[in-house]
C-alpha positions as YAML, in Angstrom:
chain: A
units: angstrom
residues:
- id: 1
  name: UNK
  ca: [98.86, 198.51, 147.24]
- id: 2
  name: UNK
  ca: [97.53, 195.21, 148.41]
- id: 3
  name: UNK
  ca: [98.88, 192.01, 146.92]
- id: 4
  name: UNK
  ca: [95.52, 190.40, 145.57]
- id: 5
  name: UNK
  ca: [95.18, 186.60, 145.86]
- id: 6
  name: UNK
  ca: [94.94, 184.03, 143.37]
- id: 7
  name: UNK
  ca: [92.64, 181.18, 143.11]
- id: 8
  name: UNK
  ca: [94.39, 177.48, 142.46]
- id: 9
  name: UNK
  ca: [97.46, 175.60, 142.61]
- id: 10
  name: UNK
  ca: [100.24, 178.28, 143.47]
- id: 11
  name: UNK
  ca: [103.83, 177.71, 144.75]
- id: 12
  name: UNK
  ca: [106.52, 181.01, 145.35]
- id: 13
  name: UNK
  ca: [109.83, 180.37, 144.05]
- id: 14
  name: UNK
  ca: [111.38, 179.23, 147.54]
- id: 15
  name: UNK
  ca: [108.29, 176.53, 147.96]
- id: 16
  name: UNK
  ca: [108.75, 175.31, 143.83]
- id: 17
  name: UNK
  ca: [112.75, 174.78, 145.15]
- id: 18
  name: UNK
  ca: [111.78, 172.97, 148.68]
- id: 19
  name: UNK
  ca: [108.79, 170.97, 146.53]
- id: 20
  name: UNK
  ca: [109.02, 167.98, 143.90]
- id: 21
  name: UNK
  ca: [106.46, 168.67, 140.99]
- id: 22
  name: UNK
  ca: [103.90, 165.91, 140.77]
- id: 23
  name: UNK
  ca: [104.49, 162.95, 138.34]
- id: 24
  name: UNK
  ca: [108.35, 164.07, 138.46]
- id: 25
  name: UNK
  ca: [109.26, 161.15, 140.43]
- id: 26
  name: UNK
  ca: [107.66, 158.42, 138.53]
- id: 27
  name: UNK
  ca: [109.69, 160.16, 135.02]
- id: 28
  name: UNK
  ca: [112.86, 159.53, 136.65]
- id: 29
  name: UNK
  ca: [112.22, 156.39, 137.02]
- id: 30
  name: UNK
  ca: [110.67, 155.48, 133.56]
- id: 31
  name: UNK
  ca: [113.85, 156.94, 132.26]
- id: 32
  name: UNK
  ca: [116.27, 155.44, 134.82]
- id: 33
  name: UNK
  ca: [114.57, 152.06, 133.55]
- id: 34
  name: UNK
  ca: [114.62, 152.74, 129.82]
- id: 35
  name: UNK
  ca: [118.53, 153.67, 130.05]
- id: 36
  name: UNK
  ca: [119.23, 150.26, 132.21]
- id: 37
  name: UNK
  ca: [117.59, 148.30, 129.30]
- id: 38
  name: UNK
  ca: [119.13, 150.03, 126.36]
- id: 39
  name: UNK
  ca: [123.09, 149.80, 128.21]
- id: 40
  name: UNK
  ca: [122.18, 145.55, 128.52]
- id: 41
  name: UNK
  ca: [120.91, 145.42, 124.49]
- id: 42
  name: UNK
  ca: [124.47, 147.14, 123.87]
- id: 43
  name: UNK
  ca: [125.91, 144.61, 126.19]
- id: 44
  name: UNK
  ca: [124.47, 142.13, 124.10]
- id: 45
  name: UNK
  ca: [124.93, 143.11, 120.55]
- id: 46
  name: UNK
  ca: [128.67, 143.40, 121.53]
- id: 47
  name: UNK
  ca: [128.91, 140.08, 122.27]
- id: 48
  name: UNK
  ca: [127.49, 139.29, 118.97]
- id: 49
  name: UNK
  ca: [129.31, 141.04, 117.25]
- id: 50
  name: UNK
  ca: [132.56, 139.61, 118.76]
- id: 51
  name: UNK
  ca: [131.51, 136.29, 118.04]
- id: 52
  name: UNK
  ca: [131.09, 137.39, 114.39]
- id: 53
  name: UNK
  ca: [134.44, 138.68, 114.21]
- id: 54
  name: UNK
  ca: [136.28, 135.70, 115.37]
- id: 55
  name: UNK
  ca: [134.12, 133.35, 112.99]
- id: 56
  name: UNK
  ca: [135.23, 136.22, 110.43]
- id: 57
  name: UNK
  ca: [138.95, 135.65, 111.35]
- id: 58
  name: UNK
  ca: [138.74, 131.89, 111.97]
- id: 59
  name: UNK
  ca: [137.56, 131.95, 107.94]
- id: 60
  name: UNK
  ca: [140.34, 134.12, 106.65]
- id: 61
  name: UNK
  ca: [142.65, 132.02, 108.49]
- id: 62
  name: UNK
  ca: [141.34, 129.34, 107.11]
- id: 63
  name: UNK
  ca: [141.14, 130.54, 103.39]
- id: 64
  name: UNK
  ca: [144.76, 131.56, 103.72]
- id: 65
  name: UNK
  ca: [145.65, 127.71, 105.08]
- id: 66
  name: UNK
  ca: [143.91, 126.42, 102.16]
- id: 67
  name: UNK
  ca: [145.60, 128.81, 99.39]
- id: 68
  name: UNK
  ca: [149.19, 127.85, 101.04]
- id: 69
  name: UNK
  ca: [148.28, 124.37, 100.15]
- id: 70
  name: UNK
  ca: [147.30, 124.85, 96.39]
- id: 71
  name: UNK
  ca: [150.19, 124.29, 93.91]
- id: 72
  name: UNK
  ca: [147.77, 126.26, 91.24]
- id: 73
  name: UNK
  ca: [146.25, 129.69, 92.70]
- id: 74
  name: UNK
  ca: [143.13, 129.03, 90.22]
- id: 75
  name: UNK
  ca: [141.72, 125.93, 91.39]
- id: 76
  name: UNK
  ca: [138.54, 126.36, 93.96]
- id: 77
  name: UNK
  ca: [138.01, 124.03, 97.51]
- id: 78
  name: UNK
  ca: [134.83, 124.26, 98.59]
- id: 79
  name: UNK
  ca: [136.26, 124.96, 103.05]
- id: 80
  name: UNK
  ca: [134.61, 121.67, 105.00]
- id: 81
  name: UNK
  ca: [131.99, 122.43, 107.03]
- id: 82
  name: UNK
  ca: [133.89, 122.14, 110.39]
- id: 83
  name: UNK
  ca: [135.41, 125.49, 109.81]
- id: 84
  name: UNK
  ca: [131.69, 127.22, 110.21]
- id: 85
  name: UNK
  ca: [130.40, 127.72, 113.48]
- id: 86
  name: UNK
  ca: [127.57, 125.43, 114.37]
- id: 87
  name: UNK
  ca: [126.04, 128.79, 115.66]
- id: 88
  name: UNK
  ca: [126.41, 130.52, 112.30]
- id: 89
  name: UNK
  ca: [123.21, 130.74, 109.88]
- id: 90
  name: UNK
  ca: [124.69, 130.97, 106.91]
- id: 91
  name: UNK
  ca: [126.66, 128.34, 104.82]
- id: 92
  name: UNK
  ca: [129.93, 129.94, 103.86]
- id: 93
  name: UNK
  ca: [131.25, 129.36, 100.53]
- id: 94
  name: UNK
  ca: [134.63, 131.61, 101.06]
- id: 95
  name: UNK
  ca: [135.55, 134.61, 103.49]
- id: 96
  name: UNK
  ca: [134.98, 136.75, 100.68]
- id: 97
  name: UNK
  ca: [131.29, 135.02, 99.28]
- id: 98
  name: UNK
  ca: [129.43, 134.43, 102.10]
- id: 99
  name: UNK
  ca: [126.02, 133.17, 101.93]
- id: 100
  name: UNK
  ca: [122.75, 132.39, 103.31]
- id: 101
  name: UNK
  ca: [120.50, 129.27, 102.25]
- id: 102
  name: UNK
  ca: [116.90, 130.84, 102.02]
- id: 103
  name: UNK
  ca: [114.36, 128.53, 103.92]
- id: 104
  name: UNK
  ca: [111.57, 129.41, 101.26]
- id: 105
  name: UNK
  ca: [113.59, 128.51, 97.63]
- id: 106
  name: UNK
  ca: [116.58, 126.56, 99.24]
- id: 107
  name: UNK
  ca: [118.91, 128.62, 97.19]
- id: 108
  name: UNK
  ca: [122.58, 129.81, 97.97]
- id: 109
  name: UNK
  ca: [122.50, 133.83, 97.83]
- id: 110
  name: UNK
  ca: [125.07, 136.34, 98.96]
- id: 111
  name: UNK
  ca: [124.34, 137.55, 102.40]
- id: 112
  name: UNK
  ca: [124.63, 141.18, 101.64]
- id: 113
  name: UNK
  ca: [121.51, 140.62, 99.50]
- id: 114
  name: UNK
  ca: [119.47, 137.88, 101.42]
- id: 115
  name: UNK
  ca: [117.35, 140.53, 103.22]
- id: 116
  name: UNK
  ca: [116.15, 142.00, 99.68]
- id: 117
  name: UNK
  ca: [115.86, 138.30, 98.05]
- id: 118
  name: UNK
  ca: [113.71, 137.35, 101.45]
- id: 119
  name: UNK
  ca: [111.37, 140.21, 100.90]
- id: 120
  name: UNK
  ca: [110.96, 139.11, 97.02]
- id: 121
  name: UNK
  ca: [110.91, 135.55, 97.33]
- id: 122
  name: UNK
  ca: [108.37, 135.45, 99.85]
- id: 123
  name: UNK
  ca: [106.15, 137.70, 98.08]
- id: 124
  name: UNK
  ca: [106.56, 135.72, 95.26]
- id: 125
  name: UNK
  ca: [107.51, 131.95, 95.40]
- id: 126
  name: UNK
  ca: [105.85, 129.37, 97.53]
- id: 127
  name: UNK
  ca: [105.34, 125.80, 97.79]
- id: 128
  name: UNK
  ca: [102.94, 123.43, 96.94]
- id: 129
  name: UNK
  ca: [101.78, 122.41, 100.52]
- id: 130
  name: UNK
  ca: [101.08, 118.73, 98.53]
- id: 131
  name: UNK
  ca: [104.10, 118.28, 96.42]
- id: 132
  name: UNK
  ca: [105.87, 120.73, 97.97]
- id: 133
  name: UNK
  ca: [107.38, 121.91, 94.14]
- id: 134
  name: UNK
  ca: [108.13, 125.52, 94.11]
- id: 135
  name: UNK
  ca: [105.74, 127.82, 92.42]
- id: 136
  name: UNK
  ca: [104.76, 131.14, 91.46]
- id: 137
  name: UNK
  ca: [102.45, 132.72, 94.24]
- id: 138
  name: UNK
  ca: [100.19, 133.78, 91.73]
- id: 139
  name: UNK
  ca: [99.82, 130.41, 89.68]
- id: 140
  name: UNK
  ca: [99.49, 127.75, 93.15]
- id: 141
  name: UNK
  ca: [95.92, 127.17, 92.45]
- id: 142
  name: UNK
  ca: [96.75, 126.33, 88.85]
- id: 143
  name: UNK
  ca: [99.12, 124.06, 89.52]
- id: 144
  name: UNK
  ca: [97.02, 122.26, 91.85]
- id: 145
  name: UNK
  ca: [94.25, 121.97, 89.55]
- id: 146
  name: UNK
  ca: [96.25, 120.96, 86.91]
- id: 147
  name: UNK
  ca: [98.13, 118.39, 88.79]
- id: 148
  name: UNK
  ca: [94.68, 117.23, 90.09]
- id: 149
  name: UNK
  ca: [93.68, 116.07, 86.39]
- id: 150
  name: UNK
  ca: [90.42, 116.27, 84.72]
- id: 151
  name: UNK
  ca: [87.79, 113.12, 84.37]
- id: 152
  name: UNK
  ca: [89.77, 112.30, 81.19]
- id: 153
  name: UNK
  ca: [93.29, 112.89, 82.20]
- id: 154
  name: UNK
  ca: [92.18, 110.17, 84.74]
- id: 155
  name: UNK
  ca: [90.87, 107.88, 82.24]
- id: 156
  name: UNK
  ca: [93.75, 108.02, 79.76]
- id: 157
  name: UNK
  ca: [96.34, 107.37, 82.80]
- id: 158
  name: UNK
  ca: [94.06, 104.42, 84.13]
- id: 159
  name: UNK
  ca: [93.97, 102.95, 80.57]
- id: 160
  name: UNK
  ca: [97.56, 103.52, 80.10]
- id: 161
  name: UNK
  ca: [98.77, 102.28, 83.31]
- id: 162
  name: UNK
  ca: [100.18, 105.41, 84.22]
- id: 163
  name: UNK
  ca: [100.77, 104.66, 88.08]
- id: 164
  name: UNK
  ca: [102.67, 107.82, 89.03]
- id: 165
  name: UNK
  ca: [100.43, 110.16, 87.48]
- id: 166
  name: UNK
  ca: [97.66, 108.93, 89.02]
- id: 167
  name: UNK
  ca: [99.64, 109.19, 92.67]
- id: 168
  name: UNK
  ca: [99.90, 112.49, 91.80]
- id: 169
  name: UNK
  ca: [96.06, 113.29, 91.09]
- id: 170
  name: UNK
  ca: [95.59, 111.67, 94.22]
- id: 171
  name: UNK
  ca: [98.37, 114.08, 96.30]
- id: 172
  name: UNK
  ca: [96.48, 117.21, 94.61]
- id: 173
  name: UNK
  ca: [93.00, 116.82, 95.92]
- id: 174
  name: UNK
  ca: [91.57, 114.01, 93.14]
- id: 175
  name: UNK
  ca: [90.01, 111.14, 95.01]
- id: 176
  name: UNK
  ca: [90.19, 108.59, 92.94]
- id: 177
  name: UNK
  ca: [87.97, 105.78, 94.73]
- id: 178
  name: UNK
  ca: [84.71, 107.72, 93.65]
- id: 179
  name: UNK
  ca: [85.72, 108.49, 90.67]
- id: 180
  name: UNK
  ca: [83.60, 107.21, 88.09]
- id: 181
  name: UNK
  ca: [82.64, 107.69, 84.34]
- id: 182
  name: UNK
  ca: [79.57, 109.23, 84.07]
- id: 183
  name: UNK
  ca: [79.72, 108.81, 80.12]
- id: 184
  name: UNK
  ca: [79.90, 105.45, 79.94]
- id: 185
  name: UNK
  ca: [77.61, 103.53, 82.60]
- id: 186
  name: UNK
  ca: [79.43, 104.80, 85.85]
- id: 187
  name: UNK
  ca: [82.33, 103.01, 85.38]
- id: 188
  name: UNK
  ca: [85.43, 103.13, 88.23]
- id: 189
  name: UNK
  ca: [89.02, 103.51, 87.66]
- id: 190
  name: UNK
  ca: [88.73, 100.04, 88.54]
- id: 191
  name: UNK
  ca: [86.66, 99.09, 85.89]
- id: 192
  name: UNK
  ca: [89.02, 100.30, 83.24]
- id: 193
  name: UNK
  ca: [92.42, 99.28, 85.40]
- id: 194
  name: UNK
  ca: [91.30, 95.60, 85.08]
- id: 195
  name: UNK
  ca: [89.60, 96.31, 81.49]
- id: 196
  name: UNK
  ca: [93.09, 96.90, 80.39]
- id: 197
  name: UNK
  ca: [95.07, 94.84, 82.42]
- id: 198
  name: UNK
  ca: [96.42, 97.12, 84.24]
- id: 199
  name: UNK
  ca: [97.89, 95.08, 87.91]
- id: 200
  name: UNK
  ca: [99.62, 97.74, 89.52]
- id: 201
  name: UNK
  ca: [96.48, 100.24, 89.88]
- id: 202
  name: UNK
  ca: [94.00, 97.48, 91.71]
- id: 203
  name: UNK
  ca: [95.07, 98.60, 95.00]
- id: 204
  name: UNK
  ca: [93.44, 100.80, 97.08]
- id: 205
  name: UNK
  ca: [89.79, 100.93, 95.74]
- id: 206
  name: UNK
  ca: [86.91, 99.39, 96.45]
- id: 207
  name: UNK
  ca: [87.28, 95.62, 94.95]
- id: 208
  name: UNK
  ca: [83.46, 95.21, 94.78]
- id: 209
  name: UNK
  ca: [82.40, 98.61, 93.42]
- id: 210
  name: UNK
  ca: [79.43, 98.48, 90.95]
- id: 211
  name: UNK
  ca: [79.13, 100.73, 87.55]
- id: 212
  name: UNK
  ca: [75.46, 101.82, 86.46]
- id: 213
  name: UNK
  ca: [74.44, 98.36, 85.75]
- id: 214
  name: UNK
  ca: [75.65, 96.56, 88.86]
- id: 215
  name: UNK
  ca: [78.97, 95.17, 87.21]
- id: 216
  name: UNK
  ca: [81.85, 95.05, 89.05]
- id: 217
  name: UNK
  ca: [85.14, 94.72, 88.25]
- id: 218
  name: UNK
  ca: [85.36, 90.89, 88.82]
- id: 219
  name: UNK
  ca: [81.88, 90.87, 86.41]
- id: 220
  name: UNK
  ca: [84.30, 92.44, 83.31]
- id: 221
  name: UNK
  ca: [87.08, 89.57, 84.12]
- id: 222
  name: UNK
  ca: [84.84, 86.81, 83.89]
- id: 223
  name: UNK
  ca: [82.60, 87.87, 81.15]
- id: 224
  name: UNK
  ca: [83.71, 90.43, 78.56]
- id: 225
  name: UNK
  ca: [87.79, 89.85, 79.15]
- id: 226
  name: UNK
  ca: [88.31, 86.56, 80.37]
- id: 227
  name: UNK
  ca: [91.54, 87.23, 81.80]
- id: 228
  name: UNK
  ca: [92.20, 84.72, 84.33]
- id: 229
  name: UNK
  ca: [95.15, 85.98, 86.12]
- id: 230
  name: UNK
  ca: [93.06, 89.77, 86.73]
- id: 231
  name: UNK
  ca: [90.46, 87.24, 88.17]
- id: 232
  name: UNK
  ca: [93.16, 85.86, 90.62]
- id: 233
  name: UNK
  ca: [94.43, 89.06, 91.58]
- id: 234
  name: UNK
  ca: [90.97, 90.43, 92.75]
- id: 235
  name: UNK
  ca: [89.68, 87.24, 94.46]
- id: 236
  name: UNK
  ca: [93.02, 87.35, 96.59]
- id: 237
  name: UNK
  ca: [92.54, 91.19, 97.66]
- id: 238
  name: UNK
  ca: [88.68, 90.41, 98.42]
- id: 239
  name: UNK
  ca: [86.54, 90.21, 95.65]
- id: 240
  name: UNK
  ca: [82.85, 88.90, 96.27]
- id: 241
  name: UNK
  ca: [82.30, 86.29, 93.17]
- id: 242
  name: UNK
  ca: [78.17, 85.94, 94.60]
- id: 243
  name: UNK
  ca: [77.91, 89.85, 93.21]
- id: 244
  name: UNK
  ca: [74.51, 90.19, 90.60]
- id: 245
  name: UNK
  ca: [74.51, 92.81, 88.22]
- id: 246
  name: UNK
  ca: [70.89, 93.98, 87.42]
- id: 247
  name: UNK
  ca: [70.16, 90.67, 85.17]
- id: 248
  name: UNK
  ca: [70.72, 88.69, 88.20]
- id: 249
  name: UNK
  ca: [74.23, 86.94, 87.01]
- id: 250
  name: UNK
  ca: [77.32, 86.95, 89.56]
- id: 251
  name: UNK
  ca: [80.98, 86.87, 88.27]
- id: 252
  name: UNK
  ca: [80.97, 83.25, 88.69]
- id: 253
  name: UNK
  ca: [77.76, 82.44, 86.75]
- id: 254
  name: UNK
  ca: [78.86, 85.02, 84.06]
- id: 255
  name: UNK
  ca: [82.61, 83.21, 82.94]
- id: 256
  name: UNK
  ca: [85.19, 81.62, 85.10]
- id: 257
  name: UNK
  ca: [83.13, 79.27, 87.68]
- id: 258
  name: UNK
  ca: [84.84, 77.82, 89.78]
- id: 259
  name: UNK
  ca: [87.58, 78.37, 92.34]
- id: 260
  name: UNK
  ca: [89.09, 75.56, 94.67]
- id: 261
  name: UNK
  ca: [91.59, 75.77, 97.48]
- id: 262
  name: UNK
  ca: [94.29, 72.74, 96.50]
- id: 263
  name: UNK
  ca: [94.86, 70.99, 100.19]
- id: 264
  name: UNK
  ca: [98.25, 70.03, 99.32]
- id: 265
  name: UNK
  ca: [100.00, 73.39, 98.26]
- id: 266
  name: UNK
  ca: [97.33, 75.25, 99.55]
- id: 267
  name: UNK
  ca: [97.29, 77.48, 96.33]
- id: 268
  name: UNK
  ca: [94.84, 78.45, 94.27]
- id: 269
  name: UNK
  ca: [93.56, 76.36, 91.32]
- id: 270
  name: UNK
  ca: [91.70, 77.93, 88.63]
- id: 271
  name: UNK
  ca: [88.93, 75.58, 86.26]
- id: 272
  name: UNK
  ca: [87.94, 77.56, 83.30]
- id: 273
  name: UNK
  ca: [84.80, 77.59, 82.16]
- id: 274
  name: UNK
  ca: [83.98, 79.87, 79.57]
- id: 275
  name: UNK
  ca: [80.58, 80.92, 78.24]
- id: 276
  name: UNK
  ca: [80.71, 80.55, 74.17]
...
């Protein structure tokens, strides 16, 4: 009987022995590679973990220095920090109570349960990026907004001179130097600062601003207050006395008139001159 012949790729048993499989070569080599990498991460994580073990005994040495010097077994030293490796990223409270300061809350927690407290805290605690307080994930635009202040938490901190509060509305997102009263005539935080005397809150704004009826805050000094030293305060940051409001009176014209420079002390000298 006649041996029939095959069609395709065909090797007897003698020619698969003399010849290399295609693709078998470049295998070898993927593996050969792989192997070489995995034997120099073992090389590596030895080393780390050697250095871990001597910081381990350097502590227990250390502890057990410490306790030989303690006349009473219950009293508690804190090690000093030159017994932790500068290397080391966790601040070590005793060999026993090791911990880990978490980047996100800044708190001390036990390193054989920092990995789960990462996990949770990050999921659930941020920071205000203006303030940088810690909050709830879930309530961070709340406390902005409510740190921000409404038109009236404004007001009552203007009129009660209330510096650091109003910092704070600024830091959250309030801008203060267009903030104005739509309620009664436009009137700025200015306005009201110098209204009520309040010194400390002058700064920063726009000395010359204007409420609905073209008054600024210099206008309010010299005619309905008649406070004097507010008057001195805003000419030295600026203040523009030649201002009209919409009945065509400046500050000047309004209450205090005049303003002289003294050539001798070169100070300022104020002449009241109040309307009646």
């Amino acid at each position: 009987m006649m041996r029939q012949s095959r069609t395709g790729f065909y090797l007897d048993p003698i020619q698969q022995k003399n010849n290399q499989i295609p693709g078998q070569s470049f295998k070898k080599e993927f593996d050969d590679d792989r192997m070489e990498h995995l034997e120099n991460e073992n090389e590596l994580l030895k080393i780390e973990l050697k250095k871990a073990l001597d910081e381990l005994q350097a502590l227990r040495e250390e502890n057990l220095n410490l306790k030989s010097q303690l006349k009473d077994p219950s009293v508690k030293i804190k090690p000093p920090a030159s017994i932790v490796n500068q290397e080391s990223t966790f601040i070590t409270k005793g060999s026993e109570n090791p911990t880990i300061q978490c980047d996100n809350c800044t708190k001390e927690i036990d390193k054989k349960n920092f990995d789960l407290h990462v996990v949770y805290c990050l999921k659930n605690i941020t920071r205000c990026p203006f303030c940088k307080q810690q909050v709830d994930v879930k309530e961070l635009q709340s406390h902005i907004e409510e740190s921000a202040g409404s038109k009236d938490d404004v007001l009552a901190a203007t009129i009660n001179g209330d510096l650091e509060k109003l910092k704070i509305m600024q830091l959250h997102g309030q801008d203060l130097r267009v903030w104005v009263n739509e309620n009664e005539s436009s009137n700025s935080v200015l306005h009201y600062a110098v209204k009520n005397n309040k010194r400390d809150i002058v700064d920063g704004f726009n000395i010359d601003q204007q409420n609905q009826f073209g008054e600024t805050a210099l206008h309010w000094c010299s005619g309905q207050n008649k406070n004097i030293d507010m008057v001195k305060v805003l000419i030295l940051k600026g203040a523009n006395s030649n201002i009209k409001n919409q009945l065509g009176d400046s500050s000047g014209g309004v209450g205090i008139c005049q303003f002289v420079v003294n050539e001798e002390d070169k100070a300022i000298v104020f002449q009241q001159s109040l309307i009646m």
